[in-house]
N, C-alpha and C positions, 0 to 999 in steps of 0.2 A: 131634432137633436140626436145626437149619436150617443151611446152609451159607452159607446169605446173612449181610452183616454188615451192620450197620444204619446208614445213611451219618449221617457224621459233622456235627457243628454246624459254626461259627464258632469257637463258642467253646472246642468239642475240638481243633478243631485249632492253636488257640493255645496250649494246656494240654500238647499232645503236642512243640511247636516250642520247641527251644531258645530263651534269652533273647539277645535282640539283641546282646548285648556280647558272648557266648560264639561268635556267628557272626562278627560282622566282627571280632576279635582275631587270629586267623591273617592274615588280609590287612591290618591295619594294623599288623603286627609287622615284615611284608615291606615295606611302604610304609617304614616308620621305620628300615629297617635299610639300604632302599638308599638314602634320603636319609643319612642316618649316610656309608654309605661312598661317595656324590657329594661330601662336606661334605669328607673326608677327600682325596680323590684332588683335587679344588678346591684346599684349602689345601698338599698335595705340588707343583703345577704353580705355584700363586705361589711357595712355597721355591725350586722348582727357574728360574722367571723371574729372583729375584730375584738367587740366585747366578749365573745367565749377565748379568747384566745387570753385577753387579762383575767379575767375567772379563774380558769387552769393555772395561770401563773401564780397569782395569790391561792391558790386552794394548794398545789405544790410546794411554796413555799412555809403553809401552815403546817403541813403534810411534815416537811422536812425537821421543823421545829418539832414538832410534837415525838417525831423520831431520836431527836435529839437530846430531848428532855427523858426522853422515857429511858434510854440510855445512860445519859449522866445520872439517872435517880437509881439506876439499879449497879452502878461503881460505887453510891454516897456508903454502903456498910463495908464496905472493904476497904474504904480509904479511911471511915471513924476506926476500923482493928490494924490498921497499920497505925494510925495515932495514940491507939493505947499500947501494941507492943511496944513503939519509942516510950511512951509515960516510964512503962516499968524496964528499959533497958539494964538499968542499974541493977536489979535486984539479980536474983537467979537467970544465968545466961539459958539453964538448960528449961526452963520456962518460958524465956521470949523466944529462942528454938522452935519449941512447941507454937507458940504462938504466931510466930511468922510462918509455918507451915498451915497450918488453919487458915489463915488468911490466903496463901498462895490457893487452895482447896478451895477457900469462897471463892475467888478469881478465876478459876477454872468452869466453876460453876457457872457464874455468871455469861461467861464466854459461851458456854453447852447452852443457856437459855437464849441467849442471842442468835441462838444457830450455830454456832460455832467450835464446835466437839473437839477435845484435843485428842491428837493419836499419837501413839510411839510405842509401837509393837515393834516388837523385835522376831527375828527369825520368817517373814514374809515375804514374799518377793517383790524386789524393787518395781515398786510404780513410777514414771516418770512424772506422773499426774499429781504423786502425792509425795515425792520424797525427793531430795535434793541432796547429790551424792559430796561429799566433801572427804573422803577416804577411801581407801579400798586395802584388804587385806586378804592374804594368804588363810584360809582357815578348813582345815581338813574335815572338821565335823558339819560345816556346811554347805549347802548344795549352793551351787555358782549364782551369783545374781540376787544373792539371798538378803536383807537388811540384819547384818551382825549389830550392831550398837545404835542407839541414836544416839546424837549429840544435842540438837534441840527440834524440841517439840512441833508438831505441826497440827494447827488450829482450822477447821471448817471442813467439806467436805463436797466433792464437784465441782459446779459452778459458784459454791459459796465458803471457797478456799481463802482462808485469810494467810499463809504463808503455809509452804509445803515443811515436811519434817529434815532436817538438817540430817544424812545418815553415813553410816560406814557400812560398805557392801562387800561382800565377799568376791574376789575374782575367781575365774574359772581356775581350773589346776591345768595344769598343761602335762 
């Protein structure tokens, strides 16, 4: 007996080699299983987007209400002293005067706590940021550019401007 073995063909050694689909089945089992559970974990993360995404909505809209209420509830005293200066119209004019100034004063106030600070300084120089030119006059004792009059008020301040101040500005002198 010889110990040597007699080397193999081609085509022994394709006769001895499993069938190609018996070889790659364990690794395309693992390929299809971890796409399977990508597929799954994908469609868990859009559920779970979709539910933060109605959360935020309702929490925003709760948001908005409670902004809103807190608002209307700090108008409720200025709107009851505009109801009692009309009650007492009839009586003493230079009393509901009085009285409608007070209330304008509450209202002002109210605005300064909402953020919303009125200004109307006079003699400043024009901001484009904060003042909205609707005149322009000759005026000697002023330096050019300068805000001589307001006409109405301007409420908030930077980015939290609720209307700029309505102004008369002085032109340069020539």
């Amino acid at each position: 007996m010889s110990t040597e073995q007699e080397p193999m063909t081609p085509q022994d050694e394709l006769n001895q080699a499993p069938p190609p689909e018996q070889q790659e089945q364990p690794e395309v089992d693992d390929h299809a299983a971890e796409l399977d559970e990508l597929q799954d974990r994908w469609r868990r993360a859009l559920a779970d987007l979709e539910n933060l995404r109605k959360r935020h909505a309702k929490e925003l809209e709760r948001l908005r209400s409670d902004e809103r209420a807190r608002t209307a509830a700090a108008w409720l005293p200025v709107l009851d002293n505009l109801e009692l200066a009309l009650e007492h119209a009839g009586s003493d004019p230079s009393a509901v005067l009085e009285g409608v100034k007070a209330v304008r004063d509450q209202a002002v106030d109210v605005l300064r706590r909402l953020g919303y600070p009125r200004y109307e300084d006079t003699g400043v120089p024009f901001g484009p940021a904060r003042h909205e030119v609707v005149g322009v006059v000759e005026d000697p004792d002023a330096e050019p550019n300068t805000v001589t009059q307001v006409l109405r008020p301007g409420y908030g301040e930077g980015e939290n401007q609720l209307r700029p101040a309505a102004v008369v500005v002085s032109k340069r002198q020539e």
